[in-house]
C-alpha positions, 0 to 999 in steps of 0.5 A: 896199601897206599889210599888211591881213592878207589871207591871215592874222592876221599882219602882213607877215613878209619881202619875199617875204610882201608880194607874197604877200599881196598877188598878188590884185592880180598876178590881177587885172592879169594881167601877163606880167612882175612887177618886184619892186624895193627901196624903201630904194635910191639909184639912176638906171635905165631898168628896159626895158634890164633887161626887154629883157635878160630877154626876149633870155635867156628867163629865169624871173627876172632879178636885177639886179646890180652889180659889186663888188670881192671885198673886199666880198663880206662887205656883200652877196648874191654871185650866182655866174654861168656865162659866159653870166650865168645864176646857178649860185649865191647867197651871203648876205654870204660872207667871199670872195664867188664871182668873176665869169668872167674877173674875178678881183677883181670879185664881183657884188652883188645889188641885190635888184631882180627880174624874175619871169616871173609864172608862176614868182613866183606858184608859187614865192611859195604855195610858200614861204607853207606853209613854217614855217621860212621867212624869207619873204625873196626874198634869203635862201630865195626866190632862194637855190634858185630857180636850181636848177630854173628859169632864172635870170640876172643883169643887169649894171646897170653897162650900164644907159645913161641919157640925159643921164647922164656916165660917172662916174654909172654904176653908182652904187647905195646901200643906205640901209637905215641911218642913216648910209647915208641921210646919206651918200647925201644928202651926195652930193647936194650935192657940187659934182660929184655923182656922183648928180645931181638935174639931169639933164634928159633924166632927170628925176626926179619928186617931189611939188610945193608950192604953195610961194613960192621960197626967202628969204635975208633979212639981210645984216648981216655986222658982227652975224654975222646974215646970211640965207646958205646954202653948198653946201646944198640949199633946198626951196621955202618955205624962209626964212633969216632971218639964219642960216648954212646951210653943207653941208645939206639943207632940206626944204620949209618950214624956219625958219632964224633969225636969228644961228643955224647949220646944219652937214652936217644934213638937216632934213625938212618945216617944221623950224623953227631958234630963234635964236641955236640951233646944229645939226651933223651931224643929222637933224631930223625933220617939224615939230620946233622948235629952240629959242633957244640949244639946240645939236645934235651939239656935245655927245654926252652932253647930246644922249643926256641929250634922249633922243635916238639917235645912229648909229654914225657920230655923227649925231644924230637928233632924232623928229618929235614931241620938245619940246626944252629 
């Protein structure tokens, strides 16, 4: 739900804090069980296995979790457990996470998914409101004490099976809470053998539907190097080629690619419109933006910087909705 100053005049202050402004809804609704999942993930689950674990253990909150090698303790919240995998411990990015029983070289990962028995949420949420020096965060001071007094388990999402998925899909998670984490993740998506498919039919993912025409490749005139072609590349419904190469891309609804243009290793969003003989590698082009003739992206580091525009750590480009370029 969108922050309306509920209980306060402060806008949403840590994850925790969203739901406490937000439990007249858990009042009203009345629900045995809260789940409390992460927006900014990447990942394919079948939340009943997890409820059904969290019914078999009677636990007060279960916290999904994913199975890691120690090296990367340092990127992540390791959840210490018993052999039972109930939480006897939490530590927010340690150098040298605590090992799993049994598993020596393997951590575990919070996903920071949660089922809350709603009771404990509710007590434990108005308890940390009235808390000054709180970060109002269900990783950092929610979840870090909580298995001290109430019983608490990890569930291995590593078990969690989905019809129609292979062997190689399981597990997959991404945290894209970063730009390059976000581009890699949608690079995955292209691959020829994703291990993140989109087309899996006994699973279907749902998604907002246009009212859009299917996609058009226009031109084939190769000796002038204008032909409408698009390579191992995602194209959303009214998208036109017309005359330009799309080559490892990602194209939302209603993207323009013109003629004797080129689009290389980018994702751009909803009605990005690319001018001709215009080039773009390695860059997220946010809604509504137009490329103008001749204008290039992510050959040249200064002349982009120069365009007032960002560019991550990995040297992706991102061009703001709403930016004239030149």
């Amino acid at each position: 739900m969108p922050a309306q100053q509920r209980v306060g005049t402060h806008w949403y202050r840590g994850t925790a804090d969203a739901v406490y402004q937000n439990l007249n809804l858990i009042f009203d609704e009345e629900p045995e069980f809260v789940c409390v999942f992460g927006g900014d993930h990447i990942y394919v689950m079948d939340i009943q296995q997890m409820l059904q674990f969290h019914k078999q253990k009677e636990a007060d909150v279960s916290i999904a979790a994913i199975p890691m090698p120690v090296a990367e303790s340092k990127h992540f919240g390791v959840i210490e457990v018993d052999e039972d995998w109930r939480v006897t411990g939490f530590e927010e990015k340690p150098a040298v996470g605590k090992t799993i029983p049994g598993r020596p070289d393997t951590i575990l990962a919070s996903m920071g998914n949660y089922i809350f028995n709603r009771h404990i949420l509710i007590n434990e949420l108005e308890q940390d409101a009235i808390l000054q020096d709180s970060a109002h965060d269900f990783g950092k001071t929610i979840l870090t004490k909580l298995h001290l007094h109430s019983r608490v388990f990890a569930y291995d999402f590593s078990s969690n099976i989905i019809p129609g998925a292979e062997d190689k899909e399981r597990g997959y998670w991404r945290d894209v809470g970063t730009i390059d984490a976000y581009f890699q993740a949608s690079m995955d998506l292209i691959a020829v053998d994703p291990i993140f498919n989109l087309y899996n039919y006994r699973w279907p993912l749902r998604s907002v539907h246009y009212d859009y025409p299917a996609a058009k490749f226009i031109f084939a005139d190769f000796d002038k190097n204008r032909a409408g072609i698009a390579y191992d590349s995602m194209v959303s419904e009214g998208c036109i080629v017309s005359g330009g190469k799309v080559n490892r891309s990602i194209l939302s609804p209603r993207v323009m690619v013109h003629s004797y243009s080129s689009v290389e290793d980018s994702i751009l969003m909803h009605g990005v419109d690319i001018g001709r003989y215009a080039k773009v590698r390695r860059a997220i082009i946010d809604k509504g933006v137009k490329v103008p003739r001749g204008c290039r992206i992510g050959y040249d580091e200064t002349e982009d910087r120069q365009r007032g525009l960002r560019i991550s750590e990995q040297g992706i480009v991102i061009v703001p909705k709403g930016i004239t370029l030149e």
